[in-house]
N, C-alpha and C positions, 0 to 999 in steps of 0.2 A: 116698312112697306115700300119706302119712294127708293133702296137700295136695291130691293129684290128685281127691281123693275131692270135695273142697268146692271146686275151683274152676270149676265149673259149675252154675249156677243151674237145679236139674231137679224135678221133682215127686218124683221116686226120692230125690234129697238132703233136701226138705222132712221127705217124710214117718218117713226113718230119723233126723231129730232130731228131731219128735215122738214119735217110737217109743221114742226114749230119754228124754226129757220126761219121758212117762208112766210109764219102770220106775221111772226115780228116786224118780219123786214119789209111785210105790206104795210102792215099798220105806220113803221114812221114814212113807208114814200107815200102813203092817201091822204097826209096831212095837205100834199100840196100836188094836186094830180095836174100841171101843167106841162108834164112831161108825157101825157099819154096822146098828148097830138103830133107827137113827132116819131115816127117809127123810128130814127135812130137813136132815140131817147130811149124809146122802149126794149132795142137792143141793147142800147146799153146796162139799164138797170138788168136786163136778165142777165147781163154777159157778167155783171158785178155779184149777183148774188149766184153764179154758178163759179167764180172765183172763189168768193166765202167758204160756198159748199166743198170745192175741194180744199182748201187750204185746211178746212176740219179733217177730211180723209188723212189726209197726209201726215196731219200730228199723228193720228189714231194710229197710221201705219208704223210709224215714227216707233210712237211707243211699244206698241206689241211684237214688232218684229226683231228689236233688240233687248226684249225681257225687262223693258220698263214699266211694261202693266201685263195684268192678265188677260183674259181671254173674256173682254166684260165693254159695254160701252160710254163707260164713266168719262174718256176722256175727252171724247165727242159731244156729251153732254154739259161737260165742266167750259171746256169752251166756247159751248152755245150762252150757257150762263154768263161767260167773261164778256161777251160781245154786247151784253145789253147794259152795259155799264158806259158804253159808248156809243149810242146808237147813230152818231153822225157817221161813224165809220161807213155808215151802209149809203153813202154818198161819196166816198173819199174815195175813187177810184186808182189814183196814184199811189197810197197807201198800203190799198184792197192788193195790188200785183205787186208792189216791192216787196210785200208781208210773206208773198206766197211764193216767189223767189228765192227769200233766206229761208222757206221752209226744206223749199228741193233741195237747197245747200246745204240743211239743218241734216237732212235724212241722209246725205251723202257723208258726212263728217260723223256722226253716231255711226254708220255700218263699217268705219275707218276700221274698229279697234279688230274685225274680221281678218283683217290684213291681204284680201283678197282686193285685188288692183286699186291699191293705195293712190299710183299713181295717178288714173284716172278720176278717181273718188276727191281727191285733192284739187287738180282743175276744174272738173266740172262745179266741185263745190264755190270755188275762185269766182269761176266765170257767172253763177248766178247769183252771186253777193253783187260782182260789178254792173252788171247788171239792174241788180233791186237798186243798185244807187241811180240809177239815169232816171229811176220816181220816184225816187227819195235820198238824195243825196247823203246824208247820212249814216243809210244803214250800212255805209259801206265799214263803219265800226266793227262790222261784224265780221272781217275778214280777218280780225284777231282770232278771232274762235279756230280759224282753218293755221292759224301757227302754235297755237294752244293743241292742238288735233295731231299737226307733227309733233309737236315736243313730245305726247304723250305715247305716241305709237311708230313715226318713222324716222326720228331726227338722224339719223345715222347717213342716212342715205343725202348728199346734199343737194341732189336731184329735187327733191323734196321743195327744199324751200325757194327753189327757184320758178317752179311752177305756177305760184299766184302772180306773180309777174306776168311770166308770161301770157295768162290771163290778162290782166289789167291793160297788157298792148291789143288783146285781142277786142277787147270790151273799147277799147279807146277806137278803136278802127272803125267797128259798128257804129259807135256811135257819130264820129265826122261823118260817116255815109248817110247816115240821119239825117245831119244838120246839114251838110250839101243838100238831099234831095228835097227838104221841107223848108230850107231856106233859113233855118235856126242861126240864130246870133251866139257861138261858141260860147265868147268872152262874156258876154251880158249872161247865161243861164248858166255858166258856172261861180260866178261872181255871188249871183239872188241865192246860189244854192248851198254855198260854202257861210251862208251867215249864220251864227250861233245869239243863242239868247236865253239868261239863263231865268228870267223872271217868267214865274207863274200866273201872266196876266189876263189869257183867255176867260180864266171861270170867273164871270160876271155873276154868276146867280150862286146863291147859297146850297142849292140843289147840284147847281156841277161839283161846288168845295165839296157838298157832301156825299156825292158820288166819288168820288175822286179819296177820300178820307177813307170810305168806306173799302175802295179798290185795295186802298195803302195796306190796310189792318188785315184783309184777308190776305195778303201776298206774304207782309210780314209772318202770321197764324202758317202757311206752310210751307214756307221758308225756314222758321225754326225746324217744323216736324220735319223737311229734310234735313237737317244737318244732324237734330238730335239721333235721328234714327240709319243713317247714311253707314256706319259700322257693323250694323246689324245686320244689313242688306249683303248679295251671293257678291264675292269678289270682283266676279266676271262684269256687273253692272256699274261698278265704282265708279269708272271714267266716263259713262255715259253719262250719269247723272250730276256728276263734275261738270260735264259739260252740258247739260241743260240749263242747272245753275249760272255756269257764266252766261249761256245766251239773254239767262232773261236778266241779269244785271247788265248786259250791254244794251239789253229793250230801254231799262231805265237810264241807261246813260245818254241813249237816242233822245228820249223823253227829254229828258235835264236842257240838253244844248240845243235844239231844232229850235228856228227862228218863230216859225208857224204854230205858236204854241196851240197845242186842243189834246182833249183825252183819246180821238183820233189815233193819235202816238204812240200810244197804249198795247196798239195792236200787235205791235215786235215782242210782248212778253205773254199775250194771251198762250201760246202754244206750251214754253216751256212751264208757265204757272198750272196752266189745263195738266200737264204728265205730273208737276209735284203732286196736285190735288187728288189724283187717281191714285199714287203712291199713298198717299196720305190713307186714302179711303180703305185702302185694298190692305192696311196692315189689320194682322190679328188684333182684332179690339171687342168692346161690348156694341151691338146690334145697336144700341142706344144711342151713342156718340154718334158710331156712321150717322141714325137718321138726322140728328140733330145738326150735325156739319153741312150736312145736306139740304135740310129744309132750312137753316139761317141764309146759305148761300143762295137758294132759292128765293127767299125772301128780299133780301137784298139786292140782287140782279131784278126784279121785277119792280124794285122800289125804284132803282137808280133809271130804268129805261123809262117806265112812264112816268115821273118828276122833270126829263128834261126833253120831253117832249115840244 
């Protein structure tokens, strides 16, 4: 029942997982309403959860438009579930825009294997990796992906690999213009930013370990089902999926070293785990399994958001 609901791509489906979006994400900001006396407060929390909102579009977009899901709203919903596994993220505003930065980069680097203005698709993608790093310094990992992206489709050309470069002078430029007109200290906020750390010492409560276990064991569960099934799938998607896989292995490599440990962190693999789990759902199987992969996920994202309340 709860499959028939998401497997058609309808305005009616959009809008009832925005609908839920938005209880969620009231319900953890009315734990502490001292932000509703400050109208810049108030823009800010909307400005955050209309980030959320599109950073979901844009996986959706992500996947349907280069035939890594069907024509269904599973992956929209997979990642409304991923999100409540962390429900601080709906505070993390720094996080909230680097996340959704590597997404426009994510969508640029999947529509590569087109081979229609490589060139382009290759900088822009650069440029909003360098970017997502000015709020989060580390996601800049993920401008592996964009030479993992040439190797696969334009290494030939060595135009190519020159590009993220010159990106990174672009992004370095913007960013002194920053730090001139706001008065920013260079040296001090790349220094705090380049710290790594590898212990796991934020989760204090048995409820994050076991949100966080809980995260582990689903990522693992479709993670195998891509790889088991990854041969089986149209030729033409191999390397897209290749490369959804590494982004969310560099999600957890982000995870691993960031100083600022929290589940927070989490967010850089929600997207590409949201497309495996739609992959997953969307193979020929019994009606049976869909529900049940469904409803434990369900179960378990509603466990892990109000336990760490």
């Amino acid at each position: 029942m709860i499959t028939s609901i998401f497997r058609k791509s309808t305005p009616l489906n959009f809008s009832l997982v925005v609908i839920l979006m938005l209880v969620f994400f009231s319900i953890y900001q009315f734990q502490d309403l001292s932000w509703v006396n400050s109208f810049f407060s108030i823009l800010n929390k909307a400005g955050l959860f209309c980030f959320v909102v599109a950073s979901v579009f844009i996986t959706d977009f992500v996947a349907k438009k280069n035939g890594l899901s069907k024509d269904s709203t599973y992956t929209i919903f997979f990642y409304f579930l991923l999100l409540l596994f962390s429900p601080t993220i709906f505070d993390n505003t720094n996080l909230i825009i680097s996340n959704f930065f590597i997404l426009l980069a994510l969508r640029r680097l999947i529509s590569l294997q087109s081979l229609k203005a490589s060139k382009e698709k290759i900088f822009d993608a650069s440029l909003w990796i360098f970017l997502a790093a000015l709020f989060h310094f580390w996601s800049i990992i993920f401008i592996v992906l964009v030479f993992i992206s040439i190797i696969f489709h334009v290494s030939r050309d060595y135009r190519n690999w020159m590009l993220p470069f010159i990106a990174f002078f672009i992004a370095g430029i913007m960013f002194l213009l920053f730090a001139t007109v706001f008065n920013l200290n260079v040296v001090d906020y790349v220094l705090k930013s380049v710290k790594i750390n590898f212990k796991i010492d934020y989760f204090t409560t048995n409820y994050q370990n076991g949100a966080l276990s809980i995260y582990a064991t689903i990522a693992l569960f479709f993670l195998v089902s891509m790889f088991a099934t990854l041969s089986n799938r149209p030729q033409l998607v191999h390397t897209s999926f290749k490369k959804i896989v590494a982004s969310f292995f560099i999600g957890v490599l982000i995870f691993l070293i960031s100083s600022n440990k929290s589940s927070d962190l989490l967010v850089f693999t929600f997207a590409p785990l949201a497309i495996m789990a739609t992959s997953h759902i969307e193979l020929p199987q019994l009606k049976l399994k869909q529900e049940m992969v469904l409803f434990v996920l369900i179960a378990c994202s509603l466990f892990a958001f109000f336990t760490q309340l």
